[in-house]
Backbone of each chain as ProteinMPNN parsed JSONL, in Angstrom:
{"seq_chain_A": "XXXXXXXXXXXXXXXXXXXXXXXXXXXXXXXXXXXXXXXXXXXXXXXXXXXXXXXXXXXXXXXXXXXXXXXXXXXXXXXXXXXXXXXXXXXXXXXXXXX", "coords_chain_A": {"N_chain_A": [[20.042, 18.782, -13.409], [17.144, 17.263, -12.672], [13.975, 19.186, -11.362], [11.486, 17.759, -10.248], [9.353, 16.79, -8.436], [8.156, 13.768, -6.467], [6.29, 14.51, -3.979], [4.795, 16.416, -5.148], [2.504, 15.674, -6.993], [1.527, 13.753, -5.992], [-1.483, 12.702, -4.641], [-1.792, 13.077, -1.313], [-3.59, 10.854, 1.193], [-5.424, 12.56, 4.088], [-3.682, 13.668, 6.97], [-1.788, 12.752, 9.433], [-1.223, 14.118, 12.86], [1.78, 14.107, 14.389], [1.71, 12.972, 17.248], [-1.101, 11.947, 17.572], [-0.225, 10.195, 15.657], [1.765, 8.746, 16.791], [0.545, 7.342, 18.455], [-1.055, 5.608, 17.825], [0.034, 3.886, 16.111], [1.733, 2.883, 17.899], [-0.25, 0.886, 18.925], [-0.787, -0.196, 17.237], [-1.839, -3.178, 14.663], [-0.825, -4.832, 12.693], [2.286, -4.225, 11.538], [3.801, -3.502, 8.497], [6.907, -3.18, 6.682], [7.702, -1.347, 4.45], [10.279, -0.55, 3.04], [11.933, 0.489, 0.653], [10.576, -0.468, -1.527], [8.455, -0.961, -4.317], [5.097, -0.256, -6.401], [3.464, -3.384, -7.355], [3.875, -4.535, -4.961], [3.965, -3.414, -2.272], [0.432, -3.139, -2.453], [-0.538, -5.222, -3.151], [0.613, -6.45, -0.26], [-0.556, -5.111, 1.291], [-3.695, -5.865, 0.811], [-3.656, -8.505, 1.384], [-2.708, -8.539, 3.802], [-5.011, -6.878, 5.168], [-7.118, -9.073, 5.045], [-6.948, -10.612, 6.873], [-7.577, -9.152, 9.321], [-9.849, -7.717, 11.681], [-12.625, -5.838, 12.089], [-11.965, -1.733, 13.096], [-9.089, -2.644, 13.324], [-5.94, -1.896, 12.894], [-3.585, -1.01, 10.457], [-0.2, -0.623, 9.545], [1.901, 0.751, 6.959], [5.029, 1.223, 6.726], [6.726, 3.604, 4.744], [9.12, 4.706, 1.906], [8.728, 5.514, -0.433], [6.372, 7.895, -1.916], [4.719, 7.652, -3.696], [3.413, 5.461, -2.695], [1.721, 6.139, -0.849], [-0.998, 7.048, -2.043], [-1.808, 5.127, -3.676], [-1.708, 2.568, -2.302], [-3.699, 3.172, -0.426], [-5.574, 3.205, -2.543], [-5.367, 0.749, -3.368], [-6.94, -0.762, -0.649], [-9.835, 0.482, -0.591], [-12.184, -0.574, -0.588], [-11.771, -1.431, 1.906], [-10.687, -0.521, 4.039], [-10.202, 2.247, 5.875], [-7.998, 5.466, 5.558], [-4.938, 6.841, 6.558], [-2.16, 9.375, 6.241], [1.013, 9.529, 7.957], [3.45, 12.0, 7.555], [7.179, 12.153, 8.097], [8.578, 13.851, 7.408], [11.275, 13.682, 7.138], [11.397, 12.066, 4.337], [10.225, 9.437, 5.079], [7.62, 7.867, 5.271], [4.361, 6.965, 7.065], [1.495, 4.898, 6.276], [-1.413, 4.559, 7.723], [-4.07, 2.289, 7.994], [-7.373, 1.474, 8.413], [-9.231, -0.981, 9.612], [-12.159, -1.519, 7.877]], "CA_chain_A": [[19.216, 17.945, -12.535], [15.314, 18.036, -12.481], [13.432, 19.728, -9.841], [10.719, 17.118, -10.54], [8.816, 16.134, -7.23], [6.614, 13.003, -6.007], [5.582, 15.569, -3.36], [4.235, 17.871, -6.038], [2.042, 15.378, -7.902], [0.715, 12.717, -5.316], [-3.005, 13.105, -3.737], [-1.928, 12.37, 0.186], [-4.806, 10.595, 2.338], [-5.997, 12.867, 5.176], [-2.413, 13.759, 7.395], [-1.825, 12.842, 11.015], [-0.631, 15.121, 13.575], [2.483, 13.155, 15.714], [1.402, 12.96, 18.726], [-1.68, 10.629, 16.897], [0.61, 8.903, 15.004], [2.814, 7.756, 17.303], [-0.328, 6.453, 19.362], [-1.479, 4.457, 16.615], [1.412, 3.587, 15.469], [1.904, 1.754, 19.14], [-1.215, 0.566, 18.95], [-1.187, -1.04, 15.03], [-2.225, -4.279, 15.205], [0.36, -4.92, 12.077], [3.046, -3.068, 11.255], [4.629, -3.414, 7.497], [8.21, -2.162, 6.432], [7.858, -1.472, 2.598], [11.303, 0.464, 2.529], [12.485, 0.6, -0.71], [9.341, -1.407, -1.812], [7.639, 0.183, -5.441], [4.085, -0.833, -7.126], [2.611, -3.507, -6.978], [4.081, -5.323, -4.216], [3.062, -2.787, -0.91], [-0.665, -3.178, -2.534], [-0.273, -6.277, -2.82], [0.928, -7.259, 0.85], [-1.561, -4.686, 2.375], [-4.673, -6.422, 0.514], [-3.303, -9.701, 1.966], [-2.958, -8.4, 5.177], [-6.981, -6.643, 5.135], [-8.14, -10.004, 4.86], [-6.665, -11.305, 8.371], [-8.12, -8.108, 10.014], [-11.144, -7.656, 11.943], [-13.064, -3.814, 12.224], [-10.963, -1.535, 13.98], [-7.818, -3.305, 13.49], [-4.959, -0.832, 12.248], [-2.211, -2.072, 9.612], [0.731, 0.604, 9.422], [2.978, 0.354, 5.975], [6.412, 2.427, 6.876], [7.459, 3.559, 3.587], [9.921, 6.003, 0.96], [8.046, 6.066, -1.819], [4.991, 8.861, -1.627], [3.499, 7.195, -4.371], [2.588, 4.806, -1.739], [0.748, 6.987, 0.31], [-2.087, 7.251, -2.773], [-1.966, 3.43, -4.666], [-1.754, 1.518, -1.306], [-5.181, 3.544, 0.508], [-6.823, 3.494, -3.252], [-6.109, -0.639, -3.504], [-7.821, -1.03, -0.521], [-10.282, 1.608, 0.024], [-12.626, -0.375, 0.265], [-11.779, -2.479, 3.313], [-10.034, 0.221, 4.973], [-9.869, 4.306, 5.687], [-6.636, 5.576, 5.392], [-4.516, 8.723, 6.515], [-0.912, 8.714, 6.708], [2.394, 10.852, 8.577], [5.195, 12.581, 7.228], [8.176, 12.3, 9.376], [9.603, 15.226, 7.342], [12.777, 13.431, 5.958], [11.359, 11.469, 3.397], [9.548, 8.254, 5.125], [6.036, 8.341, 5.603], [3.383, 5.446, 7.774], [-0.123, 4.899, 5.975], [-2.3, 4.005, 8.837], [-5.111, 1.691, 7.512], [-7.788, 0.943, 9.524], [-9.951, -2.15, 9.108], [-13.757, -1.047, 8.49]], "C_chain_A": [[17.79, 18.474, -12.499], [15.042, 18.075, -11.367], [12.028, 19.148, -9.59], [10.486, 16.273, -9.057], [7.536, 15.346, -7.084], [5.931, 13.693, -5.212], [4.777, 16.157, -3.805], [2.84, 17.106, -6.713], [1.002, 14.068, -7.021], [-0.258, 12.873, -4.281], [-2.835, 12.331, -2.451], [-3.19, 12.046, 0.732], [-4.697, 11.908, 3.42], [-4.416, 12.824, 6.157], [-2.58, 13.611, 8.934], [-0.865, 13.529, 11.917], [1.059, 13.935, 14.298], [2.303, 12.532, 16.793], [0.16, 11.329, 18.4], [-1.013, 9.624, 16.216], [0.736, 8.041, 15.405], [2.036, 6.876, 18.297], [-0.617, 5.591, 18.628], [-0.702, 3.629, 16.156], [1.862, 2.23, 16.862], [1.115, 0.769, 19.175], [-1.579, -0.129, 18.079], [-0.809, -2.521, 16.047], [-1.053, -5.058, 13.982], [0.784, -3.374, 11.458], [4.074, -4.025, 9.951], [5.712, -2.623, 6.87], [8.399, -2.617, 5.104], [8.651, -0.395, 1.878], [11.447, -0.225, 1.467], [11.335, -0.413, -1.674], [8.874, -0.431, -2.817], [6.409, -1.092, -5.867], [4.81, -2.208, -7.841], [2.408, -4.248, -5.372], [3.539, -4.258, -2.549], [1.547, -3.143, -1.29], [-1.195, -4.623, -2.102], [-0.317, -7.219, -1.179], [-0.231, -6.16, 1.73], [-2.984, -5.398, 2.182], [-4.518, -7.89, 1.09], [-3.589, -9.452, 3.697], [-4.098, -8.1, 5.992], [-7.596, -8.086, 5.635], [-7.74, -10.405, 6.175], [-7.15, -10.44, 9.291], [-9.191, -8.267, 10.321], [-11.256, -6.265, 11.851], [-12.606, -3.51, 13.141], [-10.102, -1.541, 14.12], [-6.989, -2.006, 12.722], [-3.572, -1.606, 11.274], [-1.545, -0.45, 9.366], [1.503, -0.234, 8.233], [3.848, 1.581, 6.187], [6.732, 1.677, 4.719], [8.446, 4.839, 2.995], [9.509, 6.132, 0.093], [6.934, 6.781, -1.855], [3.98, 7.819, -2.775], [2.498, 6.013, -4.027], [1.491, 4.798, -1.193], [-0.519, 7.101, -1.139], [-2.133, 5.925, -3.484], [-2.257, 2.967, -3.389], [-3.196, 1.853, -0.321], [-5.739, 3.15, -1.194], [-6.519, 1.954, -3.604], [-7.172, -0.896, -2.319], [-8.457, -0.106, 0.376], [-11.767, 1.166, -0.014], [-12.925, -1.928, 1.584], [-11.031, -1.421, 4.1], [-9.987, 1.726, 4.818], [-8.424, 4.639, 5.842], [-6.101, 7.184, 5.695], [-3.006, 8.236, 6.829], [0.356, 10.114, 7.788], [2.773, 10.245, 8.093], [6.047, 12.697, 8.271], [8.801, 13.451, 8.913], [10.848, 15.159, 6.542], [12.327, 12.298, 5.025], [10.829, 9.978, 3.988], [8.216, 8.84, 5.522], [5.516, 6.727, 6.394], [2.339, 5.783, 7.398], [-0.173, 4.263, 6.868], [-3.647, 3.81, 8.375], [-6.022, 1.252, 8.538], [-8.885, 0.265, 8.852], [-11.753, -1.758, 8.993], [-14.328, -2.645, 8.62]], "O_chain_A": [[17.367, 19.622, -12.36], [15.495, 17.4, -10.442], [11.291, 19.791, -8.843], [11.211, 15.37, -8.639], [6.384, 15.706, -7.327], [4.736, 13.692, -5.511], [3.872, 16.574, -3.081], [1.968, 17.921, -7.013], [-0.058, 13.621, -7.46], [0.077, 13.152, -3.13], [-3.408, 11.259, -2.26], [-3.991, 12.979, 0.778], [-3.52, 12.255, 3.516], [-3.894, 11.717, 6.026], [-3.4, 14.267, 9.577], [0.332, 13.46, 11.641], [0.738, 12.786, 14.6], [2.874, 11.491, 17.12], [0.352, 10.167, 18.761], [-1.243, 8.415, 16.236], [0.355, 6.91, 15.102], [2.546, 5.923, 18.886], [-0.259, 4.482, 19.026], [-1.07, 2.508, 15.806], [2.182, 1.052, 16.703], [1.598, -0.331, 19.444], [-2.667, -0.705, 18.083], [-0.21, -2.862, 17.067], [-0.372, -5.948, 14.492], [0.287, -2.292, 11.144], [4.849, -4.936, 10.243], [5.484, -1.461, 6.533], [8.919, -3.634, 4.645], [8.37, 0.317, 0.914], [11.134, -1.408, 1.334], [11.814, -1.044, -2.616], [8.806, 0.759, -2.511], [6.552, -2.311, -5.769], [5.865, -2.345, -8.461], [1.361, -4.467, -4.763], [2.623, -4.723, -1.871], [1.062, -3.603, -0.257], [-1.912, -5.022, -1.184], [-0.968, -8.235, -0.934], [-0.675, -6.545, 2.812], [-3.593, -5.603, 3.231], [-5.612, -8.437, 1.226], [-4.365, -9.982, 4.492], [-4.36, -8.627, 7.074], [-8.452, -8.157, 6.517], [-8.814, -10.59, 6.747], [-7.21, -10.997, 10.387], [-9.89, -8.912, 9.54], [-10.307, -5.522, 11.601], [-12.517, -4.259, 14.114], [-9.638, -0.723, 14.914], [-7.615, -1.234, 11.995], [-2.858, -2.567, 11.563], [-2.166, 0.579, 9.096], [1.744, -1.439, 8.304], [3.501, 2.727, 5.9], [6.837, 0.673, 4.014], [8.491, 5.887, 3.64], [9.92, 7.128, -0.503], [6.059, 5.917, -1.801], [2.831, 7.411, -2.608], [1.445, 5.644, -4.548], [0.597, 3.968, -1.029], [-1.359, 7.631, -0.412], [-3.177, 6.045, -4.124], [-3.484, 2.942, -3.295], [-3.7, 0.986, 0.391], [-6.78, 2.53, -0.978], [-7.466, 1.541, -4.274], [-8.291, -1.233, -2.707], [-8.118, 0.189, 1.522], [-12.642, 1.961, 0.332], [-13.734, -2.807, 1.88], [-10.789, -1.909, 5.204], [-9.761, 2.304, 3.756], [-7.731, 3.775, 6.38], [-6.553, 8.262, 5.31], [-2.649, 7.206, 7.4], [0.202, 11.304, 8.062], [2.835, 9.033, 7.885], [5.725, 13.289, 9.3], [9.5, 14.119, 9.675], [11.359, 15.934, 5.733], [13.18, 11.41, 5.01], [11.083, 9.126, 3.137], [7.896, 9.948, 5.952], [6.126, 5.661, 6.309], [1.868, 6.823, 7.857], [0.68, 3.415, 7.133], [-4.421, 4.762, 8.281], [-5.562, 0.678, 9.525], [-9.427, 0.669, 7.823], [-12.469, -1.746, 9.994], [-15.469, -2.862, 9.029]]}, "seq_chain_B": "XXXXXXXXXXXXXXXXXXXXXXXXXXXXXXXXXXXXXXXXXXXXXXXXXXXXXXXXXXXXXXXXXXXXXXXXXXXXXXXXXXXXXXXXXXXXXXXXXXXXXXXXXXXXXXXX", "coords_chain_B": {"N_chain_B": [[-5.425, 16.451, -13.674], [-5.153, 13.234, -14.928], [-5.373, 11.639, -17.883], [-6.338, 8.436, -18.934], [-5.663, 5.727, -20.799], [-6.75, 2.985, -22.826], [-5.226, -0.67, -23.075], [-5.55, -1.199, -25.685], [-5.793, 0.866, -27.068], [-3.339, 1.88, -26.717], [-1.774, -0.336, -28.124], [-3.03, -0.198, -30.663], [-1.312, 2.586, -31.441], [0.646, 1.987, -31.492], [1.797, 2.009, -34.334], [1.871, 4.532, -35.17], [4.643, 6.315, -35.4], [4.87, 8.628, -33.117], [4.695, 8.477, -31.118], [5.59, 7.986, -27.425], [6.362, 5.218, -25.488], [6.495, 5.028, -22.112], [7.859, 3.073, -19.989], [7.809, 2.372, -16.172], [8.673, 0.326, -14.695], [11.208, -1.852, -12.975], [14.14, -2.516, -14.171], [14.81, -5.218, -14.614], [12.045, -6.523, -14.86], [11.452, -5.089, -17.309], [13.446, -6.232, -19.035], [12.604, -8.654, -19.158], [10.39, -8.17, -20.91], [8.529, -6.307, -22.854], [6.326, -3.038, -24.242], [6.771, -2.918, -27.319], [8.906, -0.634, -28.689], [9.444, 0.712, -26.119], [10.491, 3.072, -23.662], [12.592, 2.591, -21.284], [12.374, 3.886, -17.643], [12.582, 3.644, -14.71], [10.312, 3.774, -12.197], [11.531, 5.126, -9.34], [13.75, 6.525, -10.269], [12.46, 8.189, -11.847], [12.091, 10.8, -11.022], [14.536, 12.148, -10.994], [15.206, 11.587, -13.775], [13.695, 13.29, -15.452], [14.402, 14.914, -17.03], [15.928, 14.267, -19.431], [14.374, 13.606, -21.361], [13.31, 14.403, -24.503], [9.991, 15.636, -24.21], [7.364, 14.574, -26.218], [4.682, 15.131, -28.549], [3.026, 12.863, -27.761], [2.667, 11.058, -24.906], [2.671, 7.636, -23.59], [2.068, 6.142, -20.479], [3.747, 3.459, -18.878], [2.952, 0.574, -16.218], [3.191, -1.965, -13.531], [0.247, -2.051, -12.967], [-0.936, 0.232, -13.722], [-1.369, 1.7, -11.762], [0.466, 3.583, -10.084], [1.473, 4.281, -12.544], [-0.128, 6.816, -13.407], [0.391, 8.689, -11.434], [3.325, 8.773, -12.329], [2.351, 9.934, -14.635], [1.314, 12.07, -14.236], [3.759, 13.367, -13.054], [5.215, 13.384, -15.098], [3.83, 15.268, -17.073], [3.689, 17.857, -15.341], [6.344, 18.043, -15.549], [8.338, 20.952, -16.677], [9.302, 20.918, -19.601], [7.043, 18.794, -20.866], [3.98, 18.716, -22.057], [1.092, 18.998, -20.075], [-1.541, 17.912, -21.108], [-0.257, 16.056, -22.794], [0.139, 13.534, -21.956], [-0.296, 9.864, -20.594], [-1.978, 7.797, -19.374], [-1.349, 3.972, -19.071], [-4.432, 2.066, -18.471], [-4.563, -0.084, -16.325], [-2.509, -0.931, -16.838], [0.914, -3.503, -17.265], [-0.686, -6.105, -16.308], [-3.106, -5.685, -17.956], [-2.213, -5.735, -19.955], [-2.236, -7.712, -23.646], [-0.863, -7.749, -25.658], [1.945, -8.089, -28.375], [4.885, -8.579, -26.952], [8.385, -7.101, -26.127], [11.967, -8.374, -25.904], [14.972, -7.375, -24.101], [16.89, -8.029, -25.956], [15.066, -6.782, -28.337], [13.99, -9.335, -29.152], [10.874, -10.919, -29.928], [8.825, -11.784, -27.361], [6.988, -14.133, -25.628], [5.059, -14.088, -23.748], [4.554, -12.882, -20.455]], "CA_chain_B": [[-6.176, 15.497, -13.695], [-4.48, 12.674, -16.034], [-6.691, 10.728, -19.231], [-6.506, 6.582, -18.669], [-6.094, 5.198, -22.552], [-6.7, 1.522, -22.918], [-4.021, -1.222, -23.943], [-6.263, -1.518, -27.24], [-5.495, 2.177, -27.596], [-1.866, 2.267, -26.959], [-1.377, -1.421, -29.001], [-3.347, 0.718, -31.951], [-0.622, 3.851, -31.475], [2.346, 1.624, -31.967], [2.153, 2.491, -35.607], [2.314, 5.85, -34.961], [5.924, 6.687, -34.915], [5.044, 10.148, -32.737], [3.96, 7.749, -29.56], [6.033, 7.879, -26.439], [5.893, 4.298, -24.583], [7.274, 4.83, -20.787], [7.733, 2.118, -18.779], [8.308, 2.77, -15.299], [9.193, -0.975, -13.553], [12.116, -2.032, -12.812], [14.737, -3.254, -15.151], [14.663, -6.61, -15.008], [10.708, -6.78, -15.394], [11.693, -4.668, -18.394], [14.579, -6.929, -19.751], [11.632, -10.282, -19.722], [9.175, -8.157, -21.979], [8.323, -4.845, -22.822], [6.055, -2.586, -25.179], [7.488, -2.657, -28.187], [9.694, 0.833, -28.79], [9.091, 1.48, -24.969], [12.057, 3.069, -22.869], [12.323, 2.358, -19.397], [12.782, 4.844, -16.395], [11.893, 3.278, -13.511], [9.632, 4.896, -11.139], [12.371, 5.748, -8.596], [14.738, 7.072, -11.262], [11.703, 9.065, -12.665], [12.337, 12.315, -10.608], [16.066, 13.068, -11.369], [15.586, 11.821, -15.204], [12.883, 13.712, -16.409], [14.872, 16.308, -18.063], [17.069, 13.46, -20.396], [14.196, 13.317, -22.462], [12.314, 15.224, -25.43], [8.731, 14.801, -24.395], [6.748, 14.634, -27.672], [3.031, 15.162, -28.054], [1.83, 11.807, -27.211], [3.384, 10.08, -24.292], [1.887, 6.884, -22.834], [3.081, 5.659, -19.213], [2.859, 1.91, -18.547], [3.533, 0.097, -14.747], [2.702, -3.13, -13.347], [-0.852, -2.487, -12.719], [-2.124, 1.135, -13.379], [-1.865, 2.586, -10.556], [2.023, 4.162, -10.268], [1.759, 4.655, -13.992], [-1.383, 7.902, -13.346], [1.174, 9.738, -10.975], [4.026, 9.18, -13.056], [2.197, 10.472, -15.796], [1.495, 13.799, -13.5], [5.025, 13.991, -12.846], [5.853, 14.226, -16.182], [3.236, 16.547, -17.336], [4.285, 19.105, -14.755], [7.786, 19.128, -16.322], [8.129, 22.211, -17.934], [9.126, 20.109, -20.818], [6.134, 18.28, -21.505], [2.755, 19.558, -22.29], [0.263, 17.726, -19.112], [-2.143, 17.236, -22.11], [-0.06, 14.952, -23.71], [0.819, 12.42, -21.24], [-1.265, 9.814, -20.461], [-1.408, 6.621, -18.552], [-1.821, 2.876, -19.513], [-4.639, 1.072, -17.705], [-4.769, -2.196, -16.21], [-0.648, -1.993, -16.764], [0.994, -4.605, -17.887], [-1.456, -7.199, -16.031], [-3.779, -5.73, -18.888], [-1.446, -6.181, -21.831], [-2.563, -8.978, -24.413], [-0.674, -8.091, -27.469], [3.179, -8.46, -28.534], [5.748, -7.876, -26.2], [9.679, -7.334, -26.676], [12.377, -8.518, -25.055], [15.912, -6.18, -24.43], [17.669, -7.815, -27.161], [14.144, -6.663, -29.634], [12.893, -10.087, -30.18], [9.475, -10.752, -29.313], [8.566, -12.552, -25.805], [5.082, -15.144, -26.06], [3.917, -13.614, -22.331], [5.279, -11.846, -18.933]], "C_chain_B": [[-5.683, 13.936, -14.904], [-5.451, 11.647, -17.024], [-5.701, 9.041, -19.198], [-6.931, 6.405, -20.512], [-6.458, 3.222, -21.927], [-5.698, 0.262, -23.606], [-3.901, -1.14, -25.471], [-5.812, -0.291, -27.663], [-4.159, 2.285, -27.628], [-1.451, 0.595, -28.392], [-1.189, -0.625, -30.697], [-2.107, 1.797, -32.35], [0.814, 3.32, -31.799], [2.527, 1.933, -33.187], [2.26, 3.444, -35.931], [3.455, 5.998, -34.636], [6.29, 7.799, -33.674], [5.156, 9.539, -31.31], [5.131, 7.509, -28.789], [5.535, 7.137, -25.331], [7.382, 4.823, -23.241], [6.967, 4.077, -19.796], [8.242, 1.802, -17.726], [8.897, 1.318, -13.989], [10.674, -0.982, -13.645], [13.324, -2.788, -14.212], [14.828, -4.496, -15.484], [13.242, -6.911, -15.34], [10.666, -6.437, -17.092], [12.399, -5.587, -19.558], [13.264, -8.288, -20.052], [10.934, -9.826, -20.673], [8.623, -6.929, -21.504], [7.134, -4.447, -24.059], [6.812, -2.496, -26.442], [7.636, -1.049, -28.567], [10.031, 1.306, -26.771], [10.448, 1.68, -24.416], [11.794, 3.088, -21.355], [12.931, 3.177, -18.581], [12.403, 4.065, -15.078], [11.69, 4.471, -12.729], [10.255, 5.488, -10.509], [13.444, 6.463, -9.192], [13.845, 7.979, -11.642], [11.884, 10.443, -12.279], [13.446, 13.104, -11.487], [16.298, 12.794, -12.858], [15.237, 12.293, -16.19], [13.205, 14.33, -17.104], [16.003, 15.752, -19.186], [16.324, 13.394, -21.85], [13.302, 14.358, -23.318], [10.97, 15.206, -25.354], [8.047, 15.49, -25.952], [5.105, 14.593, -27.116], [1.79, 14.183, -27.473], [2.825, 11.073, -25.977], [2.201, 9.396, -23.459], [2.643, 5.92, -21.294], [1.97, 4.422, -18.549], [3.545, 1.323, -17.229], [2.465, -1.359, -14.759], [0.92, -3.287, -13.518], [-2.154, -1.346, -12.847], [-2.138, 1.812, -12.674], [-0.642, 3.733, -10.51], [1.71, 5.302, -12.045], [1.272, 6.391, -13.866], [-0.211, 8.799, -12.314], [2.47, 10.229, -11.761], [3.978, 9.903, -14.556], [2.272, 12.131, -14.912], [2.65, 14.291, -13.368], [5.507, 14.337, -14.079], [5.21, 15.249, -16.859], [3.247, 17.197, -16.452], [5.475, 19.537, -14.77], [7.324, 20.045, -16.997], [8.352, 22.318, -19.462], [8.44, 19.367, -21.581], [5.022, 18.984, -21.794], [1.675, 18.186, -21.296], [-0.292, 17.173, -20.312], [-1.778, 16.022, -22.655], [0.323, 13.664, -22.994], [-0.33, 11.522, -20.514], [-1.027, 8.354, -20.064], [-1.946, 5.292, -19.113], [-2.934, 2.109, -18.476], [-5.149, -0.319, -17.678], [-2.914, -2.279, -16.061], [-0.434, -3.136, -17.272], [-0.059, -5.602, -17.881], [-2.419, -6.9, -17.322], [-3.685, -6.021, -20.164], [-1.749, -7.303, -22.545], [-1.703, -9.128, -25.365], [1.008, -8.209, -27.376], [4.101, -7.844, -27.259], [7.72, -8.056, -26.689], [10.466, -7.477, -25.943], [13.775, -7.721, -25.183], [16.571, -6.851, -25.122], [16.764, -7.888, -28.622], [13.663, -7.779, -30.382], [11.952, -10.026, -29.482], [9.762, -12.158, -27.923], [7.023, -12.89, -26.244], [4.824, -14.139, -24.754], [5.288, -13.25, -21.448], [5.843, -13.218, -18.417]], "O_chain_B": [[-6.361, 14.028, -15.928], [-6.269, 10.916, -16.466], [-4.514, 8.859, -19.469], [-7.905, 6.739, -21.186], [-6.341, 2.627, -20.856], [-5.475, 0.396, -24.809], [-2.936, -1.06, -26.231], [-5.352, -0.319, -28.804], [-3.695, 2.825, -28.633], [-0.859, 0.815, -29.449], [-0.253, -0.463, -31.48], [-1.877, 1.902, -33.555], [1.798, 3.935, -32.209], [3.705, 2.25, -33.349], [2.756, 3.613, -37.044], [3.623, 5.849, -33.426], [7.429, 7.975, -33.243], [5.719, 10.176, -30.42], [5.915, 6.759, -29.37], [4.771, 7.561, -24.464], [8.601, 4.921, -23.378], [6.106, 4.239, -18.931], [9.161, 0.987, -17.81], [9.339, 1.422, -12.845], [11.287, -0.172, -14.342], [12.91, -3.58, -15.058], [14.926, -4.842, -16.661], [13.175, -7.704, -16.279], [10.119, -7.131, -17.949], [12.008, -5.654, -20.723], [13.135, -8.756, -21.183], [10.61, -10.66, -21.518], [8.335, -6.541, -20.372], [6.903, -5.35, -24.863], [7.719, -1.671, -26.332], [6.654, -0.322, -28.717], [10.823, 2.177, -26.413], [11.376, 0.881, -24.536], [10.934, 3.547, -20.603], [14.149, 3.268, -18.734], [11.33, 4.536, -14.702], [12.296, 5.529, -12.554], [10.012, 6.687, -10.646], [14.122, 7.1, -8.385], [14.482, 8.999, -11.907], [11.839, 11.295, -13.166], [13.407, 14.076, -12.241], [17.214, 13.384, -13.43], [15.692, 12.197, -17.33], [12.462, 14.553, -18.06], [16.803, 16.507, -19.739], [16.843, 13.249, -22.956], [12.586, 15.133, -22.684], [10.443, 14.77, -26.378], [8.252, 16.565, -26.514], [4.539, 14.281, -26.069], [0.636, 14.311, -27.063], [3.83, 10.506, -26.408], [1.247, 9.93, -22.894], [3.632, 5.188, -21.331], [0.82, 4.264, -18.14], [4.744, 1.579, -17.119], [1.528, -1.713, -15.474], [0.355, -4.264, -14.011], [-3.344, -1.423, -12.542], [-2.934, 2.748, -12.745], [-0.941, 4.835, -10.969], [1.761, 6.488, -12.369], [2.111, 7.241, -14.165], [-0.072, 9.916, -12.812], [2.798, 11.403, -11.932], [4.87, 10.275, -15.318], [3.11, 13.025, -15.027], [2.82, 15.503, -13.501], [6.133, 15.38, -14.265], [5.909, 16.171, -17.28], [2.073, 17.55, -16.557], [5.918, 20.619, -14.386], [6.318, 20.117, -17.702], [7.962, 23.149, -20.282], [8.789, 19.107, -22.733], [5.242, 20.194, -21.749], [1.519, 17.001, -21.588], [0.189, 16.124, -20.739], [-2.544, 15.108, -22.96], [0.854, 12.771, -23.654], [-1.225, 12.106, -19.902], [0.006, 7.768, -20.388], [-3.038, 5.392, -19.671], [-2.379, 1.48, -17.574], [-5.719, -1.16, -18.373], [-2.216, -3.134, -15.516], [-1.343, -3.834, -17.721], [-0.482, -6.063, -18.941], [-2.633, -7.95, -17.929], [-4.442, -6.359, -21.075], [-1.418, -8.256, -21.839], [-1.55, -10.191, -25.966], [1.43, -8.434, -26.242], [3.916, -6.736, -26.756], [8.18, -8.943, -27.408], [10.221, -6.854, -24.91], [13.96, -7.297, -26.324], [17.576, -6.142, -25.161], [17.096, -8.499, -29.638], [13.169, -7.768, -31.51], [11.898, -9.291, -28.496], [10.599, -13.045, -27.755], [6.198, -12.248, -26.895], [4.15, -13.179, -25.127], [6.497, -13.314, -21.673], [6.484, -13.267, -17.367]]}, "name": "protein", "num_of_chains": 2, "seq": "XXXXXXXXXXXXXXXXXXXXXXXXXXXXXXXXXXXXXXXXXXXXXXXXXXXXXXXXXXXXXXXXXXXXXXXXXXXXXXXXXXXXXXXXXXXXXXXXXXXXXXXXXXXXXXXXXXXXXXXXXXXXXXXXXXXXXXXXXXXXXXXXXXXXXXXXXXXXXXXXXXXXXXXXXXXXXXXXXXXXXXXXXXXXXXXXXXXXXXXXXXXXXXXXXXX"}
């Protein structure tokens, strides 16, 4: 078995503490669930979703794939800043925010 | 840091027998039309199968759009089986592809 990790190889956005998260996270103005979701389709539905946003606005994508967390801030980077949490067991939430 | 070829560049390399096409979508995207020679891993399979294969000095890694493809190339040049150098990503992805494609029983496919 390979010891071959997305962890090891994928440039995370900027990391949020918990405590911020989970405020934001309350606070997201949408919230997308792109479990088991791979390229291109999270880019895809977050660039869709940008466009209904005003500045300010927050779009959360819950996901399992890390390679998320670096394709889905660099489609749209630039309509939105991006940082995401690790829960630790393998899901992560990019938190997009509308510039 | 991973090197971005161009379709024109991998199209060109198909006559090179040495060239390693990896195409990381899903199987059924795979089964409508593929690189010709290319073998398919899908992205989520890519962790636990890196060690099935021989990497050779040229490998090119193709995905829907470019983007996937540039990590999965990192992942495989940090096996201890490949050489990073040689691995190297398609961009644009398929959406960029113009030239022949094959379908899984090796005839050709007109388009995606």
């Amino acid at each position: 078995m390979s010891n071959a990790s997305w962890d090891d190889v994928v440039d995370l956005p900027d990391e949020l503490d918990d405590d911020t998260a989970e405020q934001l996270y309350e606070g997201a103005d949408e919230v997308q669930d792109m479990t088991g979701e791979v390229c291109p389709y999270p880019q895809v539905e977050a660039k869709k979703a940008m466009q209904g946003l005003e500045a300010g606005d927050v779009l959360v994508q819950e996901t399992d794939h890390v390679p998320s967390t670096e394709n889905v801030p660099k489609a749209v980077s630039e309509l939105a800043d991006a940082k995401v949490w690790k829960s630790g067991d393998g899901r992560y939430r990019i938190f997009l925010s509308r510039k | 840091m991973v090197d971005e070829v161009t379709p024109e560049d991998v199209n060109r390399k198909l006559d090179d027998d040495d060239v390693q096409i990896v195409d990381i979508r899903q199987p059924e995207a795979f089964a409508q039309g593929h690189i010709p020679g290319a073998i398919n891993i899908p992205m989520t399979e890519l962790p636990a199968r890196i060690d099935e294969y021989d990497w050779g000095d040229d490998v090119v890694v193709a995905c829907p759009i470019g983007q996937s493809s540039i990590q999965a190339a990192r992942l495989i040049g940090s096996f201890e089986g490949a050489e990073a150098d040689a691995v190297t990503s398609m961009q644009g992805g398929y959406e960029a592809w113009e030239y022949d494609l094959e379908t899984a029983d090796g005839e050709g496919a007109a388009e995606l």
